[in-house]
N, C-alpha and C positions, 0 to 999 in steps of 0.2 A: 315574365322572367321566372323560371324555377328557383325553387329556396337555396342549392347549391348556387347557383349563379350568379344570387343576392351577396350568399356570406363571401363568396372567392370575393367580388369587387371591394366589401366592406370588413374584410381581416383585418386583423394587425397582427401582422407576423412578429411573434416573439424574437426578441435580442439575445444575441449572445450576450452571456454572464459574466463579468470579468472583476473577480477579487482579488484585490491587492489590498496589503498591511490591514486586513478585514474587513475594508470597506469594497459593499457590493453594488457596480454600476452596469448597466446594461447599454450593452452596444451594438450599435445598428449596418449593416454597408456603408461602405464608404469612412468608418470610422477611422483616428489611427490613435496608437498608443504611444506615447513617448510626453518627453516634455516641451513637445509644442503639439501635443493631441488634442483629439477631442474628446478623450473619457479619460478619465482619473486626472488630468493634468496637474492638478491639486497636491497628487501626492507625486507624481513623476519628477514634478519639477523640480524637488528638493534631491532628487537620486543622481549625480552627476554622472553616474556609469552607464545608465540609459541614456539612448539617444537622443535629437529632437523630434526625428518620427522613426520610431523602432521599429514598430508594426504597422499593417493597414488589413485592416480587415473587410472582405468581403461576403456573398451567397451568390453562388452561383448553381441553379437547378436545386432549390431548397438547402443544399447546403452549406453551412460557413467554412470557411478560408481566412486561412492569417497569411501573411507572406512578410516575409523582412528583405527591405531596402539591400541594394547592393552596399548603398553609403554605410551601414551599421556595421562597426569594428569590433565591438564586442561582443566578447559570445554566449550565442543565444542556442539555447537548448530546448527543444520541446520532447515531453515528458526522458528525458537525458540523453537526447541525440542532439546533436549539430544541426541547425535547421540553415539548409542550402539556401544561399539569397537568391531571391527574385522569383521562388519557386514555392507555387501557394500548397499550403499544408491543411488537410481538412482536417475539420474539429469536429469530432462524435462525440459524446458523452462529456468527462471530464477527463482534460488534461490539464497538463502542468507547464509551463512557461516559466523557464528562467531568462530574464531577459540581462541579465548580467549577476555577477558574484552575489552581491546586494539587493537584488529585487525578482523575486518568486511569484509570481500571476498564478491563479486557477480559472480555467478560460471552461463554461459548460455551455454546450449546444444540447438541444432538444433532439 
């Protein structure tokens, strides 16, 4: 087996970044944010404006994807546009995630 061939099988592909109220948790596919998520649930759950799965985030072809439910009624901005439900929005560098009046995310992809 070549050394490339090694390290692809035994990677760990790095997470998207996701800090809310300063605290920084990394999220993997398949994750969602809200408060019934699987990252920050902690701090979501106390935010009533957010949903119970606001976000879900994906990678597809190395890169991350967020996508918001059609069910989510409040508006969610990424870095201050309307993000279209059900339609995955790629995440380069750092952006900004308002996922309601109340609660401001910074979402960073490698």
């Amino acid at each position: 087996m070549s050394n490339s061939q090694h390290q692809d099988s035994t990677a760990i592909e790095p997470g998207l970044k996701v800090t809310v109220e300063g605290k920084t948790y990394l999220a993997n596919a398949g994750d969602v944010l809200g408060r019934e998520g699987t990252v920050a649930k902690d701090v979501f759950y106390f935010i009533k404006t957010v949903s119970r799965i606001h976000v879900k985030i994906s990678k597809q072809e190395g890169r991350w994807f967020i996508t918001v439910p059609k069910s989510v009624n409040n508006s969610t901005k990424l870095d201050g546009v309307e993000v279209v439900r059900d339609v995955p929005q790629k995440i380069v560098g750092t952006r900004i995630l308002k996922m309601s009046e109340s609660c401001v995310v910074t979402l960073e992809a490698d």
